[in-house]
C-alpha positions as CSV (number, residue, x, y, z in Angstrom):
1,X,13.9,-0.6,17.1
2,X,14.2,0.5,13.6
3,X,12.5,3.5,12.2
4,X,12.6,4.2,8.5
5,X,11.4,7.4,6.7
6,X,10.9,7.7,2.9
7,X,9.8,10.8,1.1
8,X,8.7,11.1,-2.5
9,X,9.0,15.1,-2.6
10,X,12.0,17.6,-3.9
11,X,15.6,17.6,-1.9
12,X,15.1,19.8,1.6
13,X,11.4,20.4,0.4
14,X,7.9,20.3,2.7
15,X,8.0,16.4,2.3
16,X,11.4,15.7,3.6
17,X,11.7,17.7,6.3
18,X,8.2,16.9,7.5
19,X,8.9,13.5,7.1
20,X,12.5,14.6,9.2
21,X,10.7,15.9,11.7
22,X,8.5,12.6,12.5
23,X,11.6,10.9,12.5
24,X,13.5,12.9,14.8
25,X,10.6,12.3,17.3
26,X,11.0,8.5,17.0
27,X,14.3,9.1,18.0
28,X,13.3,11.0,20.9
29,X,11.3,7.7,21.8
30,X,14.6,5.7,21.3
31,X,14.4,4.3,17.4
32,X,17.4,4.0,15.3
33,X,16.3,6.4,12.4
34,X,16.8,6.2,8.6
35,X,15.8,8.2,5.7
36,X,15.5,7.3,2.1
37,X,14.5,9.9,-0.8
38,X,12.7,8.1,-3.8
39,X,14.3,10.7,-6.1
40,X,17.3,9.2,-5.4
41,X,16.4,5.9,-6.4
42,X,15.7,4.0,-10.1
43,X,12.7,2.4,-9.5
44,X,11.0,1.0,-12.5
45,X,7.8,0.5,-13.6
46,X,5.9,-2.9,-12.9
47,X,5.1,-4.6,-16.0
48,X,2.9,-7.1,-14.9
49,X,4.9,-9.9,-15.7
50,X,3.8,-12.0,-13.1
51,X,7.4,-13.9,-12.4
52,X,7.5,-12.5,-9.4
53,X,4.1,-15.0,-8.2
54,X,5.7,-17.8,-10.6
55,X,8.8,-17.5,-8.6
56,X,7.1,-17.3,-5.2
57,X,5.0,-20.4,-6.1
58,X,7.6,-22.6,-7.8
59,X,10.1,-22.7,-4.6
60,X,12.6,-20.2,-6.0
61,X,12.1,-17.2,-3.1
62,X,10.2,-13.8,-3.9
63,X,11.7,-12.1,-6.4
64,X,11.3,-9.6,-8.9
65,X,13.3,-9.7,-12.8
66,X,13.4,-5.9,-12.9
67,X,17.1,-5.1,-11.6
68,X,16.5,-1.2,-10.6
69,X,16.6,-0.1,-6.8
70,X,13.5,-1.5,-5.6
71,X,14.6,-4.6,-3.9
72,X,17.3,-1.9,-2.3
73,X,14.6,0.1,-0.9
74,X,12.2,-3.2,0.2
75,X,15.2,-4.7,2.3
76,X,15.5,-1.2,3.8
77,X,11.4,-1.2,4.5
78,X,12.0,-5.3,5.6
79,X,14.6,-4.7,8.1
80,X,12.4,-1.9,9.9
81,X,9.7,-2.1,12.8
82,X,8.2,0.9,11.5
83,X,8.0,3.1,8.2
84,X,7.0,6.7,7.5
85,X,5.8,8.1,4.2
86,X,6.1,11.6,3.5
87,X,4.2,12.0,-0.5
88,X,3.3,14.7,-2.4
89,X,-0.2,15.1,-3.7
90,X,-0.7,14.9,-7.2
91,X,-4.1,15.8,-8.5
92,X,-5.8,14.4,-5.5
93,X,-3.7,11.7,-5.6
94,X,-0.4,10.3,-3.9
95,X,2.5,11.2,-6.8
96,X,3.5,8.8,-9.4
97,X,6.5,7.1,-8.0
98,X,4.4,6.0,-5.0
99,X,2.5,4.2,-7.0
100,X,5.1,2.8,-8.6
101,X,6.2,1.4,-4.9
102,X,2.6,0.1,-5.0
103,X,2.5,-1.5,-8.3
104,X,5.6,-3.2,-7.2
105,X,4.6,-4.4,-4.3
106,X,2.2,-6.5,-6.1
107,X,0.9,-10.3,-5.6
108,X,5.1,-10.6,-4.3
109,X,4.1,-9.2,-1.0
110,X,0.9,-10.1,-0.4
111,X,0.9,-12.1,3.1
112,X,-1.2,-14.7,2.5
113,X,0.7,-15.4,-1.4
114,X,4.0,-15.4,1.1
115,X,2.4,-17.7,3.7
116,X,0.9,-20.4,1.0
117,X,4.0,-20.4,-0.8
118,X,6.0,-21.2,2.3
119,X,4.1,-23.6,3.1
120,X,4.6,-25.3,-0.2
121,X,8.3,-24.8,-0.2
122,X,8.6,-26.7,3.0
123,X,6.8,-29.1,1.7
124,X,8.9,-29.8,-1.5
125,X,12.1,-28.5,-0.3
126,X,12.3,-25.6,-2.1
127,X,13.3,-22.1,-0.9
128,X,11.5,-21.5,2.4
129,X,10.4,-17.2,2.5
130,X,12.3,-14.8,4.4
131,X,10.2,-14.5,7.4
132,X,10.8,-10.2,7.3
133,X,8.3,-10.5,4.4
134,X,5.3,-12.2,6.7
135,X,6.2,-9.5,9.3
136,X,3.9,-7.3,10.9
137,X,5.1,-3.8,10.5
138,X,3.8,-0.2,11.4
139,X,3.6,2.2,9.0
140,X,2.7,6.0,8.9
141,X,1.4,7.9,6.1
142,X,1.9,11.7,5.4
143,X,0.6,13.8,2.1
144,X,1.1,17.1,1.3
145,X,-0.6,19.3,-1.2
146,X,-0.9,22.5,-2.2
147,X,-4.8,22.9,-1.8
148,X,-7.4,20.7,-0.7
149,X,-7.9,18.7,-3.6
150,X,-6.4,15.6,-2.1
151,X,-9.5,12.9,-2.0
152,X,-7.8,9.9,-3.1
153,X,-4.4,10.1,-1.6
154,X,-5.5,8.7,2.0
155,X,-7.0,5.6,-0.4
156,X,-3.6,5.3,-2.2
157,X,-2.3,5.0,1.4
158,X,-3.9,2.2,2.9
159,X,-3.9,-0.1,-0.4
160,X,-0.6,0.2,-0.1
161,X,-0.3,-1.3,2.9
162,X,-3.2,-3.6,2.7
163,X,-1.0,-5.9,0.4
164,X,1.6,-6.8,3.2
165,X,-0.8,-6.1,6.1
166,X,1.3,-3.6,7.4
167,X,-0.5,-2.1,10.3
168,X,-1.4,1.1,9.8
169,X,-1.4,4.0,12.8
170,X,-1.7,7.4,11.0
171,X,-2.8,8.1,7.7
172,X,-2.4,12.5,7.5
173,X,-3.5,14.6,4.8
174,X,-1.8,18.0,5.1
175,X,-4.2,20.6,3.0
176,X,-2.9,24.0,1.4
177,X,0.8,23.6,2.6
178,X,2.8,25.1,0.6
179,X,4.0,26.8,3.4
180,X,3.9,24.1,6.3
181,X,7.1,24.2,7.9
182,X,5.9,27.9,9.3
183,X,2.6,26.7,10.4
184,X,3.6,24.9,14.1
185,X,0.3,23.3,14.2
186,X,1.3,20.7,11.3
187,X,4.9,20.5,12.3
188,X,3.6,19.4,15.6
189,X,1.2,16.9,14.0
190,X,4.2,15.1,12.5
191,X,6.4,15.3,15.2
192,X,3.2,13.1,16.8
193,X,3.0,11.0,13.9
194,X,6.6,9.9,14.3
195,X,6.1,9.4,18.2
196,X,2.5,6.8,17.5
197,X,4.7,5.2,15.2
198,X,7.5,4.3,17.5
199,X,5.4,3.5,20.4
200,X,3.3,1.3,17.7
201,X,6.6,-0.4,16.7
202,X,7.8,-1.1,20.4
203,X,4.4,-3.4,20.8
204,X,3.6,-3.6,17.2
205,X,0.5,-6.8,18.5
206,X,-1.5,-3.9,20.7
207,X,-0.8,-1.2,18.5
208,X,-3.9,0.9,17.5
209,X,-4.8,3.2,15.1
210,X,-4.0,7.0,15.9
211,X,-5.9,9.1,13.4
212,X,-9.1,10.5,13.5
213,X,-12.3,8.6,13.1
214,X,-13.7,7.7,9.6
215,X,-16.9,6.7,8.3
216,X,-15.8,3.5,8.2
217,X,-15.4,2.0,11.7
218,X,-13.1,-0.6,10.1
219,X,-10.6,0.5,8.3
220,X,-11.3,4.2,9.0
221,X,-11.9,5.3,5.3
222,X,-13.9,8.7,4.0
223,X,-14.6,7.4,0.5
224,X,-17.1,4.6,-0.9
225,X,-18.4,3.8,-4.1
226,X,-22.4,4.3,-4.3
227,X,-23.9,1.2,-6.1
228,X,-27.7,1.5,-8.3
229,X,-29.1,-1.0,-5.5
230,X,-27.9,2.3,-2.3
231,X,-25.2,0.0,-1.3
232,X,-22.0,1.1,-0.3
233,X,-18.5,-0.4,-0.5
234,X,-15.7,1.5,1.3
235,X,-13.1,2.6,-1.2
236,X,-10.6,1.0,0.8
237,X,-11.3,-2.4,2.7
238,X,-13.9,-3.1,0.2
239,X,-16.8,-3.9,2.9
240,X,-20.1,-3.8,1.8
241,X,-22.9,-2.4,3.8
242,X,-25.1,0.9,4.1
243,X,-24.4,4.4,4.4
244,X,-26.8,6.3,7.4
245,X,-27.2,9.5,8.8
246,X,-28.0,10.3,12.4
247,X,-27.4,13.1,14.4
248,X,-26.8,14.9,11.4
249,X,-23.6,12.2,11.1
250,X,-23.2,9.6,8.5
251,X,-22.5,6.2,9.7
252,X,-21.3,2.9,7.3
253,X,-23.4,-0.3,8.7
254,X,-22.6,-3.5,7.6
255,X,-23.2,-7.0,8.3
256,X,-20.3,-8.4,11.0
257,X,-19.8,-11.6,8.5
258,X,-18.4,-9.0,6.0
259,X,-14.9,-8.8,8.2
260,X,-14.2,-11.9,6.8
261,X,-14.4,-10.6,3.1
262,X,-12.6,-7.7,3.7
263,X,-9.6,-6.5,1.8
264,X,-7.3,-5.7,4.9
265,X,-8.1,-9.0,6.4
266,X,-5.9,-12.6,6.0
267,X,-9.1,-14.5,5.5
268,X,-10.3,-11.8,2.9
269,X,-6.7,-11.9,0.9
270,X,-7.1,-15.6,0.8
271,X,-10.7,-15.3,-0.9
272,X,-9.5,-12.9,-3.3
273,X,-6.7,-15.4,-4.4
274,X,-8.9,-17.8,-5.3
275,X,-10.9,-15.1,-7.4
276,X,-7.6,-14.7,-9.1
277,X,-6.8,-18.2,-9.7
278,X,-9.8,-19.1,-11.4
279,X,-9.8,-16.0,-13.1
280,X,-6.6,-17.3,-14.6
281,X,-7.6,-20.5,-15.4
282,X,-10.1,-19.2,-17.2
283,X,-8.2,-16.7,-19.1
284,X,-5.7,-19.3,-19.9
285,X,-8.2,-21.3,-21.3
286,X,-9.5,-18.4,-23.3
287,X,-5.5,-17.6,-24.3
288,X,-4.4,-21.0,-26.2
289,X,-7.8,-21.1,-28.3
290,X,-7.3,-20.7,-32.1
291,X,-10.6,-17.7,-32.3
292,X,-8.1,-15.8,-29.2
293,X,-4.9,-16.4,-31.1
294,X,-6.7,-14.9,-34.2
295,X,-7.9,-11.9,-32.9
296,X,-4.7,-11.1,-31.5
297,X,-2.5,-11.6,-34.6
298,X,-5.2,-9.1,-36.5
299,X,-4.9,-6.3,-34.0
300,X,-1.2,-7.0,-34.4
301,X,-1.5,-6.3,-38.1
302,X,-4.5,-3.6,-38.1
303,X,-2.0,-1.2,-36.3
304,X,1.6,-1.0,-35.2
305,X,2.6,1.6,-32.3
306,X,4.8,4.3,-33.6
307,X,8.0,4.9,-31.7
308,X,10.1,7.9,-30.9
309,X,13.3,7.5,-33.6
């Protein structure tokens, strides 16, 4: 069993050694540990390119045209039963190079692309998929900030691993700790985090969430987006119901047949692929007409972007 940890904070900071300190538990429970640093690493930004679906769908394996350390670091996350995330908070958000990780992640990791475009390779003897990328995994989230602005990050969290469906078991926020590794309360917290995730990864199919109850009784999340019509969709599986209070509690209701549309779901991943599909049909369409091409080429010569020299 295989335990990675990755941090995104400074060298020896609050976000390595926490994320040290969940790992050092996993050991405890018997996992072969490893630790990354993002600093370390040149990771691009994603351009949107989209040769990384071309490539998937054409028979020519999943890969990406940037050549930085990010395919480094996804063999490191491939090869493991179980990942940890140690992030700082950035304006209540996860910091910028985890969302970089995210970004590139993309449409190339999505389990249902990876299982369609297998399917297709076998069937005209192309390049079959790796099968660590259709892998169930557990993963482990950790954020740290300096105050308690930090109402996104858990968000930022589980969309990242709702592209791979990567099972999640803990997703911490860790308010106003600038001082944490003096505050035993925390330090024990993560030492718990690491040991739920290596029990998760020893029977990864009855592994179970670990964290404390959200609103949402699916996926767990605290944050929805109000609609004009009072309806709610939860910020991060995207299910669509009601928000109620009772007890002096709020509760999200839903409709059991909205499962099937959710984000974090095989069944909801293959929905939204046809979304996308048609989407680019229809933008192709749009693309190769002569009133598209014109408005392009005059924005192209209404304004040029000024460089640095």
């Amino acid at each position: 069993m295989k335990i990675l940890g990755i941090s995104g904070g400074n060298k020896n900071g609050a976000n390595d050694c926490m994320c040290k300190e969940a790992l050092l538990a996993a050991k405890e429970q018997g996992a072969e540990i490893e630790f990354v640093r993002l600093m370390d690493l040149d990771i691009k930004h994603c351009t949107g390119c989209k040769a990384c679906v071309m490539s998937l769908f054409s028979g020519r394996g999943n890969m990406c045209v940037l050549k930085d350390d990010f395919q480094w670091l996804l063999d490191k996350m491939l090869d493991a039963d179980g990942i940890i995330f140690s992030i700082p908070i950035f304006e209540k958000c996860a910091a910028g190079i985890f969302h970089t990780i995210m970004d590139r992640f993309g449409p190339r990791m999505g389990l249902s692309n990876n299982i369609v475009a297998d399917k297709i390779s076998a069937a005209n003897g192309g390049r079959r998929i790796d099968p660590k990328y259709m892998k169930t995994r557990a993963v482990s989230y950790m954020g740290i900030g300096g105050s308690d602005w930090a109402t996104q990050i858990q968000n930022d969290f589980y969309l990242h691993a709702l592209t791979p469906m990567w099972k999640v078991i803990d997703n911490e926020v860790f308010m106003w700790s600038l001082g944490i590794l003096t505050d035993d309360s925390k330090v024990a917290r993560a030492h718990q985090i690491g040991v739920n995730l290596a029990e998760a990864a020893k029977d990864i199919e009855h592994a179970t969430w670990k964290g404390e109850d959200g609103v949402c009784p699916h996926c767990h999340s605290r944050n929805f987006y109000i609609e004009g019509d009072a309806v709610a969709v939860c910020g991060q599986c995207g299910i669509r119901g009601k928000l109620v209070t009772e007890d002096g509690k709020v509760r999200f209701t839903f409709d059991e047949s909205q499962i099937e549309h959710a984000h974090d779901t095989l069944s909801g991943q293959f929905i939204h692929a046809d979304d996308i599909q048609n989407n680019e049909k229809n933008a192709g369409a749009a693309a190769r007409s002569d009133e598209y091409k014109a408005k392009v080429q005059r924005y192209a010569e209404a304004i040029t972007a000024v460089k640095p020299e």
